[in-house]
C-alpha positions as CSV (number, residue, x, y, z in Angstrom):
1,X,83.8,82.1,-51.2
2,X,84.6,81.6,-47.3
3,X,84.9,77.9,-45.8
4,X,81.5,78.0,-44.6
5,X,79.5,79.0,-47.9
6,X,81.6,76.0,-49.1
7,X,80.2,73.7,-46.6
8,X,76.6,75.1,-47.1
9,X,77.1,74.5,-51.0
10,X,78.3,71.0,-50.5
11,X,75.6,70.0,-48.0
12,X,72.7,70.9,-50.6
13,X,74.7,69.1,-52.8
14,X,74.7,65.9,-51.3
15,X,71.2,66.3,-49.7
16,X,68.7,65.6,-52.7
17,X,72.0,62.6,-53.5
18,X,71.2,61.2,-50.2
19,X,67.7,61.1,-50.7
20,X,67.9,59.8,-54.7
21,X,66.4,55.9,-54.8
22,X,69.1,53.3,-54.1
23,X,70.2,51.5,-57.7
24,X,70.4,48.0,-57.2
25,X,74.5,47.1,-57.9
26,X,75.4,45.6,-61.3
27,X,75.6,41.9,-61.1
28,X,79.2,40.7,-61.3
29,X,79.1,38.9,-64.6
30,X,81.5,36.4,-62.6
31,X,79.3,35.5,-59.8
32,X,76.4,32.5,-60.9
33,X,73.1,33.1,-62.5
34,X,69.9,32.7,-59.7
35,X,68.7,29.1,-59.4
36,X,65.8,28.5,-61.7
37,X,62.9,26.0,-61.5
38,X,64.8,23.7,-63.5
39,X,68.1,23.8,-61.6
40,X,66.4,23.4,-58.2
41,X,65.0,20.1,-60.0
42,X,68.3,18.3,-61.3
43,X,69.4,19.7,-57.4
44,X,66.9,17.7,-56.3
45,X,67.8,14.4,-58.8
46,X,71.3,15.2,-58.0
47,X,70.8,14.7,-54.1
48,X,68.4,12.0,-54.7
49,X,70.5,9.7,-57.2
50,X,74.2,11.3,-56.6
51,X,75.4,13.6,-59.2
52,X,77.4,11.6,-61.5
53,X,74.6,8.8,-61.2
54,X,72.2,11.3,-62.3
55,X,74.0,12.6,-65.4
56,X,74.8,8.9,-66.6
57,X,71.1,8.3,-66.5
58,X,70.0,11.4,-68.2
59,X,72.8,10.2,-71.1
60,X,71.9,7.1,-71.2
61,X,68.4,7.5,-71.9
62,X,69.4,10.1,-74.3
63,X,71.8,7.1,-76.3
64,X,68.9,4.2,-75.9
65,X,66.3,6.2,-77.5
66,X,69.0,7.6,-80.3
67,X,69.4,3.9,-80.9
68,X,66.0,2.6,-80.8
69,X,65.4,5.5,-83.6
70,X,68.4,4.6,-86.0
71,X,67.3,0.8,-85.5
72,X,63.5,1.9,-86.8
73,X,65.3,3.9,-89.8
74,X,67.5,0.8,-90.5
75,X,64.8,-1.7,-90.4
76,X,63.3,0.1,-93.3
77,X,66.6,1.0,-95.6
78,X,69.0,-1.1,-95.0
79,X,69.9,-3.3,-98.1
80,X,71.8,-6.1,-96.2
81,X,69.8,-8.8,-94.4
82,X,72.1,-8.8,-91.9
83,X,72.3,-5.5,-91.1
84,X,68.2,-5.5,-90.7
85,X,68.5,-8.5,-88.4
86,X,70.8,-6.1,-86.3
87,X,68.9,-3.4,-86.4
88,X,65.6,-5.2,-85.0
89,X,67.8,-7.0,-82.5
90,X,68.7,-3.4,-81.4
91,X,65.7,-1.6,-81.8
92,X,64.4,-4.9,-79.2
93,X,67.1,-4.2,-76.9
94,X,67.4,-1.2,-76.4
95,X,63.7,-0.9,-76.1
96,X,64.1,-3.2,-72.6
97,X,67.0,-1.5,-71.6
98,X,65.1,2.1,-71.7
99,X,62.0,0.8,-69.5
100,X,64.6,-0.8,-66.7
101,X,66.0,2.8,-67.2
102,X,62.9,4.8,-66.8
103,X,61.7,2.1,-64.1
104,X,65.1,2.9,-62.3
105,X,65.1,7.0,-62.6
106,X,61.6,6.8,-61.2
107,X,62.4,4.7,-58.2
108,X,64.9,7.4,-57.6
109,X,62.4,10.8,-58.7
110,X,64.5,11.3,-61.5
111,X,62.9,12.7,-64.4
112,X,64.6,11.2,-68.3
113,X,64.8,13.0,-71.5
114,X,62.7,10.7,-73.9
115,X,64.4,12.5,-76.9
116,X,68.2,11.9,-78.4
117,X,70.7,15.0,-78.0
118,X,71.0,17.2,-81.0
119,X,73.8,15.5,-82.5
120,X,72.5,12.0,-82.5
121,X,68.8,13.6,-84.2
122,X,71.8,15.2,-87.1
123,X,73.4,11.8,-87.3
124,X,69.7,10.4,-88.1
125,X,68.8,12.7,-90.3
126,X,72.2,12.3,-92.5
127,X,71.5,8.5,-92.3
128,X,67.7,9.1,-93.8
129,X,69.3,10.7,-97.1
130,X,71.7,7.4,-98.2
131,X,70.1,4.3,-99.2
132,X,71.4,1.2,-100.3
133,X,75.2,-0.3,-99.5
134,X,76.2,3.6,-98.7
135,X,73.4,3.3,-95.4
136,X,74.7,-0.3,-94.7
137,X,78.2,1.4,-94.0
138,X,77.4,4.2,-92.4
139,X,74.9,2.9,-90.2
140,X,76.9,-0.1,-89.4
141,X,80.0,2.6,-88.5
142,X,77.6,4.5,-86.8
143,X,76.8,1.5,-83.9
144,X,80.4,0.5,-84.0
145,X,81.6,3.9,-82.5
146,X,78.3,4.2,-80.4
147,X,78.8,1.1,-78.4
148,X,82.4,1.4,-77.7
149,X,81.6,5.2,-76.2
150,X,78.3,3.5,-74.9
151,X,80.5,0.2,-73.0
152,X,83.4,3.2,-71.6
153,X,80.4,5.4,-70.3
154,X,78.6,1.8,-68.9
155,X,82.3,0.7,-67.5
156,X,82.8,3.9,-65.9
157,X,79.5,3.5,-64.0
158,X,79.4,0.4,-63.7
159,X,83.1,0.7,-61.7
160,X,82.6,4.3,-59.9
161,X,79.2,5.2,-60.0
162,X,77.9,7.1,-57.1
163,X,74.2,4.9,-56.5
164,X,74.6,1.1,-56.1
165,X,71.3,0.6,-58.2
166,X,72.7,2.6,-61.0
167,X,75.8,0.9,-61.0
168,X,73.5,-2.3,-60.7
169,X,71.9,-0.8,-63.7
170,X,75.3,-0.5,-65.7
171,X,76.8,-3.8,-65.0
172,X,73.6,-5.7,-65.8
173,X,73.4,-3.9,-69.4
174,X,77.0,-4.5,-70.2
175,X,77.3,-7.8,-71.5
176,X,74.3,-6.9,-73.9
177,X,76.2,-3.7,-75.4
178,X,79.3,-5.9,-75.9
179,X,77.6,-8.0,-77.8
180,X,76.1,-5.7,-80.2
181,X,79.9,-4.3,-80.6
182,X,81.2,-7.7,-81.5
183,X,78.6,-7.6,-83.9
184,X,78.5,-4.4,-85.3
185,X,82.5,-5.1,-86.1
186,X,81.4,-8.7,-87.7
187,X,78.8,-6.7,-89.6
188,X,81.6,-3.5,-90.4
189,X,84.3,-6.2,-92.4
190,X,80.9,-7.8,-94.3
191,X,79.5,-4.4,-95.8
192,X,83.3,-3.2,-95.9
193,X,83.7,-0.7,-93.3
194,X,87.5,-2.0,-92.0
195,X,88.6,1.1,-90.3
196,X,85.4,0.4,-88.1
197,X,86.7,-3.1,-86.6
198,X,89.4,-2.0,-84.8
């Protein structure tokens, strides 16, 4: 075949290839997934409340209604007196706490969850099965290791938060979570939970 039968070969070739529909590229599994709906709206929270303001209100309304719910379930099966008392001093709490909460995220058009993370609804529902001095202990360990995670996360706002109000927020709730610690731990060495007092 001469040279220019080649050429003639190759250019009907790459004509109908030319002329084929473009195929979008493969997206690189490496670059981020489009915005959605829901992004563009914790963007919008984000630049409204600051980002780490933001995520310590969407986690902290996520903790005060875990609480309020493990209060309810404590008020009806817990065996100890004292540990009721607790439990309706919480569920009262925590209850004010999560309207300044959702009065503060709406000043700043910040939408809350109103239900607990997975975990804490798992916690509850392990809770619901024991009855008698076995709930007193567990439920009593249970508020022992939420407030101290509860007063780090409040600290940590409370110290570096990115929104003066939030931080307002964290410093004002404070004193009330270390006293339900102090509690909880008085309450741990009565129903016998020691390696909860610490």
């Amino acid at each position: 075949m001469s040279i220019a039968h080649t050429l003639i070969a190759v250019a009907l070739v790459a004509a109908p290839l030319s002329q084929a529909p473009t195929v979008p590229p493969s997206p690189d599994p490496h670059s981020p997934a489009p915005a959605s709906k829901a992004d563009h709206a914790v963007k919008h929270a984000q630049d409204n409340a600051g980002g780490s303001s933001q995520a310590f209100m969407m986690h902290a309304a996520q903790g005060g209604v875990a609480e309020v719910a493990l209060a309810r379930l404590a008020k009806d099966k817990a065996s100890n007196a004292d540990v009721k008392a607790f439990a309706e001093r919480l569920e009262r709490d925590h209850s004010k706490a999560n309207d300044d909460l959702k009065s503060l995220a709406s000043s700043k058009h910040v939408t809350l969850p109103d239900a607990p993370t997975k975990y804490a609804t798992n916690a509850k529902d392990k809770l619901s099965k024991l009855s008698g001095a076995a709930f007193d202990k567990a439920y009593v360990a249970a508020m022992v290791e939420d407030h101290q995670k509860d007063i780090r996360a409040f600290e940590h706002e409370a110290s570096a938060g990115s929104d003066a109000d939030v931080k307002a927020f964290a410093s004002k709730t404070l004193p009330t979570l270390k006293e339900h610690l102090q509690q909880a731990q008085q309450l741990a060495r009565t129903v016998g939970v020691a390696r909860a007092t610490s």
